[in-house]
Each structure stands twice: as structure tokens, then as C-alpha cells.
C-alpha positions in Angstrom: 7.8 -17.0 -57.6 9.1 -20.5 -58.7 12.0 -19.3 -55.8 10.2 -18.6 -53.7 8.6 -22.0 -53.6 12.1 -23.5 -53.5 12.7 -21.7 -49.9 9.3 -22.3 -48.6 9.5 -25.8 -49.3 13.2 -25.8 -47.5 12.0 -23.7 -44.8 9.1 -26.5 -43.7 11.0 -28.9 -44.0 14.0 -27.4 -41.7 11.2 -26.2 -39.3 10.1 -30.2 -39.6 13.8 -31.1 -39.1 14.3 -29.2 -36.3 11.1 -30.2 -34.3 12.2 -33.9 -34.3 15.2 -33.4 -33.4 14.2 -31.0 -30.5 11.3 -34.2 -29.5 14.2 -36.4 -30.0 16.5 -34.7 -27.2 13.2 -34.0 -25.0 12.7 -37.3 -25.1 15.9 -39.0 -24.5 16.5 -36.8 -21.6 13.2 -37.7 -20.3 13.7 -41.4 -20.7 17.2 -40.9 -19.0 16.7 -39.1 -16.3 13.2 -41.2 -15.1 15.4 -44.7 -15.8 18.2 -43.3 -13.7 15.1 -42.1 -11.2 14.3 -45.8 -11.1 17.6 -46.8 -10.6 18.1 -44.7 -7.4 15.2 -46.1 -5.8 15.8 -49.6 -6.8 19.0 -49.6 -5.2 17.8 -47.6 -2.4 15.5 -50.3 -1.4 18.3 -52.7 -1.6 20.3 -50.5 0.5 17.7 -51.0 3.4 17.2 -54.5 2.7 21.4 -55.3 3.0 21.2 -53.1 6.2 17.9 -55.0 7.7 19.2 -58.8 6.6 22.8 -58.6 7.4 24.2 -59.2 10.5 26.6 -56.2 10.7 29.9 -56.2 13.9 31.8 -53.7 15.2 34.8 -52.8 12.7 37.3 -51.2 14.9 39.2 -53.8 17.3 37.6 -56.2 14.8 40.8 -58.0 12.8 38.1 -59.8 10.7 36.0 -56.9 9.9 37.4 -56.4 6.2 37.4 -60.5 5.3 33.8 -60.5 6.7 32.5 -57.7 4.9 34.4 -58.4 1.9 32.6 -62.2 1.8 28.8 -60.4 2.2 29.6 -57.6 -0.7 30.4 -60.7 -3.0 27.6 -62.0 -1.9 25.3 -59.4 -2.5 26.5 -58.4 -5.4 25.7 -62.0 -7.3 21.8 -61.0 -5.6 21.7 -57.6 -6.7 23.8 -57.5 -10.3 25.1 -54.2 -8.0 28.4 -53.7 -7.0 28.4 -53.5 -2.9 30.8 -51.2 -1.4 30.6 -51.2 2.6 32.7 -47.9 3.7 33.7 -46.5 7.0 32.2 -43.6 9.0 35.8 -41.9 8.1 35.7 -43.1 4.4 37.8 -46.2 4.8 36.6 -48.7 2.3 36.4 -52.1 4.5 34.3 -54.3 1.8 33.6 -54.3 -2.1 32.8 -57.0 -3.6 34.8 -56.4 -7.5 38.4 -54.8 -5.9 40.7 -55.4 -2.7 39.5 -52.7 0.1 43.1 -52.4 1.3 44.1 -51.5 -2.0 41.2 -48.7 -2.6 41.6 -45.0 -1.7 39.4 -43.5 1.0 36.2 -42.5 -0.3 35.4 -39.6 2.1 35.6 -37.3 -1.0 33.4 -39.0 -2.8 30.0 -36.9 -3.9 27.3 -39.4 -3.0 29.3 -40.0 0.4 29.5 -36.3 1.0 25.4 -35.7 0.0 24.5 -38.8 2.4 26.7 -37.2 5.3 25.1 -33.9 4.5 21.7 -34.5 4.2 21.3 -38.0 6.2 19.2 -39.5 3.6 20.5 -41.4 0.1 23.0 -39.7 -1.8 23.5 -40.3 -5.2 26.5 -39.8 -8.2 27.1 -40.4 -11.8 30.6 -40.7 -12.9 32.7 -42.2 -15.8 34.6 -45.7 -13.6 38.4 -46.1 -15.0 38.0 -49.5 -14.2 35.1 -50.5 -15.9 35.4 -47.8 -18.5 30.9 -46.9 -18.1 28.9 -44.3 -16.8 28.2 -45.5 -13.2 25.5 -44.5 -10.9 26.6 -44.5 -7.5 23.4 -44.9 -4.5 24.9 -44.4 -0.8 23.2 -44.4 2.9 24.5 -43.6 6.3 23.8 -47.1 8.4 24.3 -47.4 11.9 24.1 -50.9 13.9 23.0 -51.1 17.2 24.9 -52.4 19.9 27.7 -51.2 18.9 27.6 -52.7 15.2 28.6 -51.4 11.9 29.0 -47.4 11.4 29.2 -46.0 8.1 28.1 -45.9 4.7 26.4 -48.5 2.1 27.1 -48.1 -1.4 25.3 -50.0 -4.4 27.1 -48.7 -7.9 25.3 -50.1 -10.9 26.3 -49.3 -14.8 24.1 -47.0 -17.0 25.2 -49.3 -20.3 21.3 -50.2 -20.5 20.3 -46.7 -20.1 22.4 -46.2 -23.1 21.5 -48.8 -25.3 17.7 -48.2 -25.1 18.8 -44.3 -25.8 20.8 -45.5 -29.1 17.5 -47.5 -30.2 15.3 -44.6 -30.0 18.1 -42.2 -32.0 17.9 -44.9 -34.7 14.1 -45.2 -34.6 13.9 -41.1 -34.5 16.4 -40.6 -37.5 14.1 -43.0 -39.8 11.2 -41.3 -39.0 13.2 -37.9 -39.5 13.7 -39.6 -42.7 10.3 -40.2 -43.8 9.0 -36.9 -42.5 11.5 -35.4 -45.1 10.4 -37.2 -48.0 6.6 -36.3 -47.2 7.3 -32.3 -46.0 9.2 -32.2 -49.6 6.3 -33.0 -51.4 3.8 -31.5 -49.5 5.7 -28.5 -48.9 5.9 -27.3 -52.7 2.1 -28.2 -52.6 1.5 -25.5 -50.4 4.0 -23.5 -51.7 2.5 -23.1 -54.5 -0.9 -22.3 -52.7 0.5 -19.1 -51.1 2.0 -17.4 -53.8 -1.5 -16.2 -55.7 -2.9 -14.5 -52.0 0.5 -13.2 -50.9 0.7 -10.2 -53.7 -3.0 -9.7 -52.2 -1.6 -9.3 -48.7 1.6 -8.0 -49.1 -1.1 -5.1 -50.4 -2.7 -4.4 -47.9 0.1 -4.8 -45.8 2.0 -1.7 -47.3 -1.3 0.0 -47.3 -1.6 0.0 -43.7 1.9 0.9 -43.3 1.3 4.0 -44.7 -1.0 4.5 -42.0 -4.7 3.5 -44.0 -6.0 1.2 -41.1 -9.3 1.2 -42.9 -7.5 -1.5 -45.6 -8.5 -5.2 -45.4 -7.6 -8.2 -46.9 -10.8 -9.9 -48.8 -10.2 -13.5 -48.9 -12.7 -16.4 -48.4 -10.4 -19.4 -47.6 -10.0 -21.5 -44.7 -6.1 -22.4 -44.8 -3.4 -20.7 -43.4 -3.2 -18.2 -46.1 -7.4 -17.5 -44.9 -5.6 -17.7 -41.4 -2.7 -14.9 -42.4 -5.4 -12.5 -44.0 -7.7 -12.4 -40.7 -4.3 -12.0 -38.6 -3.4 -9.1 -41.1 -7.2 -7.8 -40.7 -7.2 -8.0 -36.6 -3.8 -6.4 -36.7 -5.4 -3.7 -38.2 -8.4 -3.5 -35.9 -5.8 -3.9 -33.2 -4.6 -0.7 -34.2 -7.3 1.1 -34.5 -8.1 0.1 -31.1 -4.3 1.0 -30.0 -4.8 4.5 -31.1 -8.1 5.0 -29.7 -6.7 3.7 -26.5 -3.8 6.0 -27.0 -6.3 8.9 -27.6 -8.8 7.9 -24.7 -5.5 8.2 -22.3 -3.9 11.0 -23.6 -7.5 12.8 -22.6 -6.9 10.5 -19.3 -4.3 12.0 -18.6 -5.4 15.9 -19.7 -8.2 15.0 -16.9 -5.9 14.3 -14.5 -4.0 17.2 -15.1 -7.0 19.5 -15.4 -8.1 18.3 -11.6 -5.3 18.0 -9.7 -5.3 19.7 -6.8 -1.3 21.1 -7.3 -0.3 23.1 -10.5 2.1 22.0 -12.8 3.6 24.2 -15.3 6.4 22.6 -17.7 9.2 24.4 -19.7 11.0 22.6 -23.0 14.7 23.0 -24.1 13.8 25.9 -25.8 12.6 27.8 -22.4 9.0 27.4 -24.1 6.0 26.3 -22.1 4.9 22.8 -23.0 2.2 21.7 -20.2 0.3 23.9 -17.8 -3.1 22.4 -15.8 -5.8 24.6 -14.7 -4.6 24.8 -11.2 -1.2 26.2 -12.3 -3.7 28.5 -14.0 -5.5 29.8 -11.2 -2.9 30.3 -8.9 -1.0 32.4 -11.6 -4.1 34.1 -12.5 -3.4 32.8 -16.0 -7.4 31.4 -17.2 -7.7 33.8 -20.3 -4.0 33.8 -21.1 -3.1 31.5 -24.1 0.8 30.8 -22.8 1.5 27.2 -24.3 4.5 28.0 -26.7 5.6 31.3 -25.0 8.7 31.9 -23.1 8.0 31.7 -19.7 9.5 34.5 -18.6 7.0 36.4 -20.1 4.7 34.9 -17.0 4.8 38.4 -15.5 1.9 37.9 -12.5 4.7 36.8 -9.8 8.6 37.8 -9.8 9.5 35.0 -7.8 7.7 32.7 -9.4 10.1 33.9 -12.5 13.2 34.2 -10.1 12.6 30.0 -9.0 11.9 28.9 -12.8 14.9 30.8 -14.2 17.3 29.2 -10.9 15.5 25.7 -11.5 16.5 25.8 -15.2 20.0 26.9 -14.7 20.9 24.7 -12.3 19.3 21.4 -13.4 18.0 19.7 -10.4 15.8 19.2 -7.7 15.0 22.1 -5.7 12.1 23.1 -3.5 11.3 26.3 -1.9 8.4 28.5 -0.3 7.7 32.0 -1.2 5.6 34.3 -0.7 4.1 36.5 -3.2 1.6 39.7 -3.8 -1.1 38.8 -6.4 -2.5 41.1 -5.3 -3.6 39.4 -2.0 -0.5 37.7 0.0 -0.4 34.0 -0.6 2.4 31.5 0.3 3.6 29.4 -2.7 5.0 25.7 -2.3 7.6 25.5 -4.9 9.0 22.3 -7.4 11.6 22.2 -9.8 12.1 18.6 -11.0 14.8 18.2 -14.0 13.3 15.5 -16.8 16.5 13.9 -18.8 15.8 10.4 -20.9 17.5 7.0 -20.5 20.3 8.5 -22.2 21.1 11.4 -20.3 19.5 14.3 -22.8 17.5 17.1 -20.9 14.1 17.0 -22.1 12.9 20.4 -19.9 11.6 21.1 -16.1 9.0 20.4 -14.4 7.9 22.8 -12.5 5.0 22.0 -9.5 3.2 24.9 -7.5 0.9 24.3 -4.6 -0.5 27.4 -2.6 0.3 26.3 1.3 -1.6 29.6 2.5 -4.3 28.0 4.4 -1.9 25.2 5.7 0.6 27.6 7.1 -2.4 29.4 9.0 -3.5 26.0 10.7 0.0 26.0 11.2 -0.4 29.4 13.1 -3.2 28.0 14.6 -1.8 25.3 15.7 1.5 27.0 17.5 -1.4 29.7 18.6 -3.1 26.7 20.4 0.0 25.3 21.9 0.8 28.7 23.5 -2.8 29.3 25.0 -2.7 25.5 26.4 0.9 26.3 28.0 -0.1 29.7 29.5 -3.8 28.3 30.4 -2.1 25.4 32.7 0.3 27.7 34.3 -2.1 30.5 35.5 -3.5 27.7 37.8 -0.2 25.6 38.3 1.0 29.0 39.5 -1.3 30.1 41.8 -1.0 25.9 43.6 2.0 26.3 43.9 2.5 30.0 45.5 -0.3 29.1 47.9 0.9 26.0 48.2 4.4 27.6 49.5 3.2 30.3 51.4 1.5 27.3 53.4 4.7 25.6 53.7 6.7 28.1 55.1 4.2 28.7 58.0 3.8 32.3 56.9 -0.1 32.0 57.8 -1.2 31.3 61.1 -4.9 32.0 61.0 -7.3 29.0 60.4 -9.3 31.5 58.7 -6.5 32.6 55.9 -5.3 29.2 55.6 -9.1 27.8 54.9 -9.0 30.4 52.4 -5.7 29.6 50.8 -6.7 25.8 50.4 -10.1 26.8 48.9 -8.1 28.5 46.4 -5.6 25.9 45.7 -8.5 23.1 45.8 -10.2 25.5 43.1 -7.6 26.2 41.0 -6.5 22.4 41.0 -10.5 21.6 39.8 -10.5 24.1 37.1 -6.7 22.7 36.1 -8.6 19.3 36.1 -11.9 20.3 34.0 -9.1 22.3 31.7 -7.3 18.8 31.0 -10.4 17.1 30.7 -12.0 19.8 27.8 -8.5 19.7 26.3 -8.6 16.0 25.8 -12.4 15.8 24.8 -11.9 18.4 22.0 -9.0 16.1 20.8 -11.3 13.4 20.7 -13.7 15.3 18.9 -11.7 16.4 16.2 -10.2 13.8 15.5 -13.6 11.8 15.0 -12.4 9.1 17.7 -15.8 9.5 19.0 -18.4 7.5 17.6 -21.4 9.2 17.9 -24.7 6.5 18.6 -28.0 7.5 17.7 -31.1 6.6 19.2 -34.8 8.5 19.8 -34.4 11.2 21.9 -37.7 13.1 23.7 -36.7 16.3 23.5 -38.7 17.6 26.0 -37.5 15.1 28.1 -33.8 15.9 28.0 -34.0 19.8 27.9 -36.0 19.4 31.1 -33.4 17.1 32.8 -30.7 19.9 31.6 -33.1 22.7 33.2 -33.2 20.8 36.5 -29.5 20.7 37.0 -28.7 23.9 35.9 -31.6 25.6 38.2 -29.6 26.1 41.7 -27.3 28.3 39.6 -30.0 30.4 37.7 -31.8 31.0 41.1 -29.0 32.3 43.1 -28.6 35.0 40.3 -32.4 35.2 40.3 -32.3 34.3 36.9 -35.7 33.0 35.4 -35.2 30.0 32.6 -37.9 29.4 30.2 -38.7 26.2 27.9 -40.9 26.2 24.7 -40.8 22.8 22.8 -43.4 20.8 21.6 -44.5 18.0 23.9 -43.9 14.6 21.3 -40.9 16.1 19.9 -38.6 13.0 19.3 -35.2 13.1 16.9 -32.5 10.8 16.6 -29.2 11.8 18.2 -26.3 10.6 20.6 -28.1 11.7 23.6 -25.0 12.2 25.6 -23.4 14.5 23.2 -26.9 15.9 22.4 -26.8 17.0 26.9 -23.1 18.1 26.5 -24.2 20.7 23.8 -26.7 22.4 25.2 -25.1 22.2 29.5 -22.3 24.3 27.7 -24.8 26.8 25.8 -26.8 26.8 29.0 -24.1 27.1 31.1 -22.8 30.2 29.6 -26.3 31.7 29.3 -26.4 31.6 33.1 -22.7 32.7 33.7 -23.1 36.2 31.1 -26.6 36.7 32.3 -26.8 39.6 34.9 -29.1 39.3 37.8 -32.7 39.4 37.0 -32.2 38.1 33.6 -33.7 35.4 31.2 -32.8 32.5 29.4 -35.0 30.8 27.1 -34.8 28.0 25.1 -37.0 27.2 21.9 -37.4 24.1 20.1 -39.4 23.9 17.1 -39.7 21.4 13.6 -38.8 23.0 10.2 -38.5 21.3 7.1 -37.1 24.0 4.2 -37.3 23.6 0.6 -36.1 20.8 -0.6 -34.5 19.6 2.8 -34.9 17.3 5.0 -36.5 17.7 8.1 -34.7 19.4 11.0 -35.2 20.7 14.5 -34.0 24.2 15.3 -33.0 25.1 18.7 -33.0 28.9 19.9 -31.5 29.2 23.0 -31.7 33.6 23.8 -30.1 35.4 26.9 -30.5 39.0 27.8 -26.6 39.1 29.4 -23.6 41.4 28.2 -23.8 40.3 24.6 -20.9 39.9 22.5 -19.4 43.0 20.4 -19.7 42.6 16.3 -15.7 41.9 15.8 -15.7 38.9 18.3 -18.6 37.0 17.0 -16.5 34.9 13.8 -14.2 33.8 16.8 -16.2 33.0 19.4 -16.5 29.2 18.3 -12.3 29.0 18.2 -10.2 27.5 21.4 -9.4 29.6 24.3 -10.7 32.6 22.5 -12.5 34.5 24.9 -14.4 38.0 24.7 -14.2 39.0 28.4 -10.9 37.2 29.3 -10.7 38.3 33.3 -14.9 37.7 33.6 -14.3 34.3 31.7 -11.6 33.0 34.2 -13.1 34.2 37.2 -16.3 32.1 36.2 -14.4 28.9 35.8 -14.4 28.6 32.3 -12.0 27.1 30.5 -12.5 28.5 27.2 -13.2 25.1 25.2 -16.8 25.1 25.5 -18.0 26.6 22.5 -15.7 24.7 20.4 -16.8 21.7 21.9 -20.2 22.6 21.0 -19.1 23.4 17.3 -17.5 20.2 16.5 -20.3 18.3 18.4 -22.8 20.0 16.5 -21.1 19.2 13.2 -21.1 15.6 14.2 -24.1 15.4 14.3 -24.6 17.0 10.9 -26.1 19.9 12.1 -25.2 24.0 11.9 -24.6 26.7 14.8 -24.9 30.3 14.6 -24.9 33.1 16.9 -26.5 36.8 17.1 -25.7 39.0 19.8 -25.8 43.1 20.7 -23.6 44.2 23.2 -26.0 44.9 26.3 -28.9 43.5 24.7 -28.1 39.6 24.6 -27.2 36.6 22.9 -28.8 34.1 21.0 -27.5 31.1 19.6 -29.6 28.6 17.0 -28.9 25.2 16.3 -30.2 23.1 13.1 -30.0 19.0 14.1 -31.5 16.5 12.0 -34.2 15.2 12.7 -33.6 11.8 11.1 -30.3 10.5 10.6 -29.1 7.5 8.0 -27.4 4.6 10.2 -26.6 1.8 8.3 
């Protein structure tokens, strides 16, 4: 123990040592480098004062340039204690007031020449002078006469010999206090030496306690000191701890979240072909929720070949591949396949990772999509075609009767507004789905706007001798976009009309429901007694260009949008469609709105 104390003591008083002398350095740096700071500007302001004072000619063509200039440095040098240095534009020296110009070299190369021709401002050195055997600090500025005057350079140079001196007088005051610091550290040093060696076998304890992983060990000390100090560090460390691993814990079930609700599976494989993660996607998509694989060779996964076929490729090769496939389990699905390669800083394989994602339903928008692009490309070439054969047959003056050719330009004139009402549903629907179309709500009367819709549509209904019918309840009002709200129901109405025969009916019913815990809603019934729809079309009546009677539908003018229009619209709005129908019986179609909507 008694050595210990020894190396304590030694130790504080290096640790004391080695502060002062770090404050020493500090501070003579400091002290330097804000005299010489002084310095600069001192001389700076001298600079402009010799340039603002002194008369300063023309040097070239001027024989008494160098004498004149030579006279003024002397003189200002006995003003300034500086030595002046007036120097050419091209770094010929033509004035200094301690050497002969003639005699000195060109100073062109000199650094605080070079900074003030660089920058345009003062430009500053420090260098060792032969001549004077000092540190000098060197101040120069670009000066320019006018009329014609003096071009070139003003340098003051000044020696750093006081800088030094005061620097020597703090070392000397710094080393006697380093001195007297000693002598006191020494004393008091073994003092509290001697003060840590009881509570240290009490730490060093506990210490070796929580090593061996017992974070529950404290040290029980009641002092204030630094050894009081040490014990609470040695305590919080182990609180720390405790904290760390419950942090480690709380993100290791993180991270089992994570895994657990992602919306990809991932399945991992050690070195030993064993498998060491799998999430519950991975699991549903292998059908694997009551199979306990962790640990087991993969290829004992036995749901999908190629699922086996990727893993064992992936491990074999060692890098990144991805692939699609489709498997039989037993349905068909279409598999997105991963096979990342994990290896450490060092290079050592640590397994594969392998991630799964089921791409069925994105490959049938896909479809869907391609589907969509072929009906929009045959859709705008049925009446492209038939402009443009017309059109010809015009042309060519084949048709000579009025009659004919009256009929021909009706044709082409209805084609082209069907071609334009095509483009126009096309874009809409775009807009729809997208939701670039801000719906805005405001009250609607019902009665009011069903009514308005009835009045439009009535020319049409009468010249099949159609008779419409509306049942709603006179102060019916709901909040909706009212324009979107008139778009729905012109297409529902609209078709009503066009599949009703002669001497049919349309009706529309409007009533308020409010279901069990629901909010309140308004149900629309809008009933025909046309051709109906057959059983197998009704899921796809509501998708693009699907149409049940394709040759009735384009002879009516439709374009084969509407419904879908309505669909989205009606989903907008928060609100639900469906559709009964019998084939010779009728169709009826009932829409659930909201009757209140939350606009913030």
C-alpha cells in the first residue's frame, strides 16, 4: 500500500507538472500571437499615414527617385522605430532607410509582397533577418499615387526581440510557480494518498463483482471526496448497465416487431445451412405458421421447389441475385425473390439472407394495366377509322349526292364527338384516380339536384316513352361536392334510359338510414326494368371499357368509362355502390353517401 502511495503521490504531481506546463505554452502562444496581432495593425496604420503625408513622384524617368525615397525612409524610420522599405510595382527596392537600395535584391519573391499583390490588402511575414540576426515581422501595402505618382509597395519591418523578452519573463515566472506547486502537490498528494487506500479494496470489490456480471452490487460509502465521487461513478456505471441491457432487450423485441410486421418475408440461413431468422410473413407465404423450423436445414422447407431450387443457387454462389417465380401452393402465386450474401468487416461469410415478397396482385394490375392500354388504343381507332374512311371517300369525289354526303359528314361529325367525349372520360378517370380532384363539400338539397338531373335527361326518356319516377324526401339536405354528386347519378341515369326498352321505367329512391353503430347515411336506389345484366358480368361491370352488350354499348354512344367514373367518385366521397340485376327483368343500383362529412 505504502507503494502505492509513492505512485499516487508521483502521478499528481506529474498530472500537476504537466498542466503548467501545457498553461505555460497556451499562454505564451496566446501572448505571441495577439502582440504580433498588434504589431501588424500598428504598422498598418503607419503604412497609411506614410502614404497620406508623403508627397510621393513618379519613379521611372525620375534620376532622383531612389535619393528622394532613400531621404523619407530614414526619415520615417527615426518617427516610427520601423524600418521603411519603399519597393517597386516590379520588386525593385528604390528606398530603405538601414541598407543601400542599389545594393539590395529584388523583393518580388518576398511573402508579404506576394500576399499584398494577391489579395490587395496588407500582407504580412515573419522571418529570421541575416543582417540583424532577429525574428522580424514584415507589414506591406500596395500604394498607388495619383497623377501619375509613386506605384508599388510600402514595407514597415519591426523586430520581435520585445515579443521575446516578455515571453522569457513569463517562462521564468511559470517555472517558479511550477516549483512551488511541486513542493505543495508532494505533500498534499501523500495526504490523499493515504485517504484512498482504505475505500479502494471496497471498490476494487464491487468492481470484480460486477464484472462477473452481478449488476445488483453497490459500493456503500458515505463520503464526499473523490473516493465518495469514485463509488457513485462505480454505482451509476452499474445502473448504466442495467439500463444498457434493458435497452438492448427493449430493441432486440424492436426489432422482433419489426420483423414480425413487415409487409415482405425474410427467411435467413447460417454457415451451417440452418435457419436462423424467419418473420411471420415469410411464414404465411410458405404456409409455415405451425411449423417450428428455426434450427432446421432448410431444405427440409418442402411447401415450394423453387423456393428450395433459389436458396440452394443463392447459397452456392454467394451473391446478390433476384428472381420471380411462380409457384403452386396449391393456388398459383408469383413470388419476388432475394438472395443477399452477409460477410463481416473481415470478409467471413456469416449466411444468406433471403427476402420473399408475393407480387401476385401487382402483376395483375400489371395485366390490368397493359389490358387498359389495349382497350384505349382499339377504343380511339374504331372512331379514328371510320373519320378517316369517310373522310376519304369524300375526298376522292366518289359521292355525288348531297344526300349521301350529309350522311357521311353526320357520321364523321359523330364519330369525332364520341372520340372527343372518349378523351375527355379517359382523362377525368385519370384525375379521379389519382385523387388530383379535390372534392368540396357543401349542403346539397337533394330534391333539388335529382330534379335538375330529371329535367335534362327528360327529352331522352320521352322519345322512348320512358316514364321517370322520383321518391325523396322533401328537406333532405347532405353534404357533398355537388358537381361530382350530378356527374354520378347523369351517368347511372343515363344508362338507365339507354338499356331501358320502350315503355319502361326508371325510378330513383332516396331515403335516410342510420345502421347500428354508424353514422348516418343517405341511400340512393336508382331501378330500371331494361335488359338486365347476366350473373357472370355483374363483379365487372364497375371496371374500364368492360362492357356487357359491346355492339348495343357503342352504338348508344358510350364510352365505356362511366361506371368507373361513378365507382371512384362514389368512393370519394366515402360512400359504397352495388348493383342487382336479372337478365330481362332490370337493374338496380344502390348507393350509400354520407350524410355528414368531417372537413377540417
Amino acid at each position: 500500500m505504502k507503494t502505492f502511495r509513492m505512485r499516487l503521490s508521483l502521478i499528481l504531481m506529474g498530472l500537476v507538472g504537466i498542466s503548467m506546463l501545457a498553461a505555460g505554452l497556451i499562454m505564451a502562444q496566446v501572448f505571441k500571437e495577439s502582440h504580433v496581432s498588434a504589431l501588424e495593425e500598428n504598422m498598418a496604420r503607419e503604412i497609411n499615414l506614410i502614404s497620406s503625408t508623403l508627397q510621393l513622384p513618379k519613379i521611372n524617368g525620375n534620376p532622383e527617385a531612389m535619393a528622394y525615397y532613400t531621404g523619407q525612409a530614414k526619415r520615417m524610420d527615426s518617427l516610427t522605430k520601423s524600418r521603411v522599405t519603399f519597393i517597386n510595382l516590379d520588386g525593385t527596392v528604390i528606398g530603405d532607410s538601414e541598407s543601400d537600395p542599389s545594393k539590395m535584391e529584388n523583393h518580388s519573391s518576398r511573402e508579404e509582397i506576394k500576399l499584398a499583390k494577391q489579395t490587395g490588402q496588407i500582407g504580412t511575414a515573419i522571418r529570421f533577418s541575416s543582417t540583424i540576426h532577429e525574428d522580424m515581422l514584415y507589414v506591406a501595402k500596395h500604394v498607388a499615387a495619383e497623377q501619375g505618382g509613386f506605384n508599388g509597395y510600402i514595407r514597415l519591418a519591426m523586430s520581435l526581440e520585445t515579443v521575446s523578452e516578455g515571453l522569457h519573463k513569463g517562462w521564468t515566472l511559470m517555472i517558479g510557480g511550477l516549483i512551488v506547486l511541486f513542493l505543495a502537490a508532494a505533500l498534499t498528494s501523500y495526504r490523499v494518498a493515504t485517504g484512498l487506500t482504505r475505500p479502494l479494496e471496497k471498490i476494487t470489490t464491487v468492481a470484480h463483482r460486477i464484472s462477473k456480471l452481478d449488476y445488483d452490487a453497490r459500493v456503500q460509502l458515505e463520503r464526499k471526496d473523490e473516493i465518495g465521487q469514485l463509488g457513485e461513478a462505480i454505482n451509476a456505471m452499474a445502473d448504466s448497465l442495467q439500463q444498457q441491457l434493458k435497452r438492448i432487450r427493449d430493441n432486440e423485441d424492436l426489432l422482433q416487431s419489426v420483423l414480425s410486421n413487415m409487409t415482405g418475408g425474410i427467411l435467413m440461413v447460417d454457415t451451417g445451412d440452418r435457419i436462423a431468422l424467419v418473420n411471420k410473413e415469410a411464414e404465411r407465404i410458405l404456409r409455415l405458421k405451425d411449423t417450428a423450423i428455426l434450427g432446421r436445414l432448410y431444405h427440409e422447407i418442402k411447401r415450394s421447389y423453387e423456393l428450395t431450387r433459389f436458396m440452394d443457387e443463392g447459397i452456392s454462389r454467394k451473391e446478390y441475385m433476384k428472381e420471380e417465380r411462380t409457384i403452386y401452393d396449391p393456388e398459383e402465386k408469383i413470388l419476388h425473390f432475394d438472395s443477399v450474401p452477409m460477410f463481416e468487416d473481415d470478409g467471413s461469410y456469416r449466411g444468406t439472407l433471403f427476402l420473399l415478397q408475393d407480387v401476385t396482385e401487382i402483376r395483375k394490375l400489371e395485366v390490368m394495366r397493359s389490358e387498359f392500354v389495349a382497350n384505349v388504343s382499339h377504343e380511339l381507332k374504331t372512331p379514328i377509322a371510320a373519320v378517316k374512311g369517310f373522310a376519304e371517300t369524300l375526298l376522292g369525289g366518289g359521292v355525288q349526292d348531297e344526300e349521301t354526303k350529309r350522311s357521311f359528314l353526320q357520321i364523321i361529325y359523330d364519330e369525332g364527338d364520341r372520340l372527343n367525349r372518349l378523351i375527355g372520360d379517359i382523362l377525368e378517370l385519370s384525375k379521379i384516380e389519382s385523387r388530383r380532384v379535390p372534392l368540396e363539400y357543401s349542403p346539397v338539397h337533394v330534391q333539388s339536384l335529382l330534379g335538375s338531373i330529371f329535367e335534362v335527361l327528360r327529352s331522352s326518356a320521352a322519345k322512348k316513352s320512358i316514364t321517370m319516377k322520383l321518391e325523396v324526401p322533401d328537406e333532405l339536405f347532405m353534404e357533398a361536392d355537388e358537381d361530382r354528386l350530378r356527374q354520378i347519378f347523369m351517368n347511372l341515369l343515363s344508362n338507365a334510359i339507354s338499356y331501358t326498352l320502350d315503355g319502361g321505367r326508371v325510378k330513383v329512391t332516396v331515403e335516410s338510414i342510420c345502421e347500428k353503430d354508424e353514422e348516418e347515411k343517405v341511400r340512393f336506389t336508382i331501378s330500371d326494368t331494361g335488359i338486365g345484366i347476366p350473373k357472370k358480368d355483374l363483379p365487372r361491370i364497375f371496371e374500364r371499357f368492360y362492357r356487357v352488350d359491346k355492339a348495343r354499348s357503342r352504338s348508344s354512344g358510350g364510352t365505356g368509362l362511366g361506371l368507373s367514373i361513378v365507382k371512384h367518385l362514389v368512393e370519394l366521397h366515402e360512400g359504397t355502390i352495388r348493383v342487382d340485376s336479372k337478365v330481362g327483368e332490370g337493374t338496380t343500383f344502390i348507393l350509400d353517401l354520407p350524410l355528414l362529412h368531417n372537413v377540417e
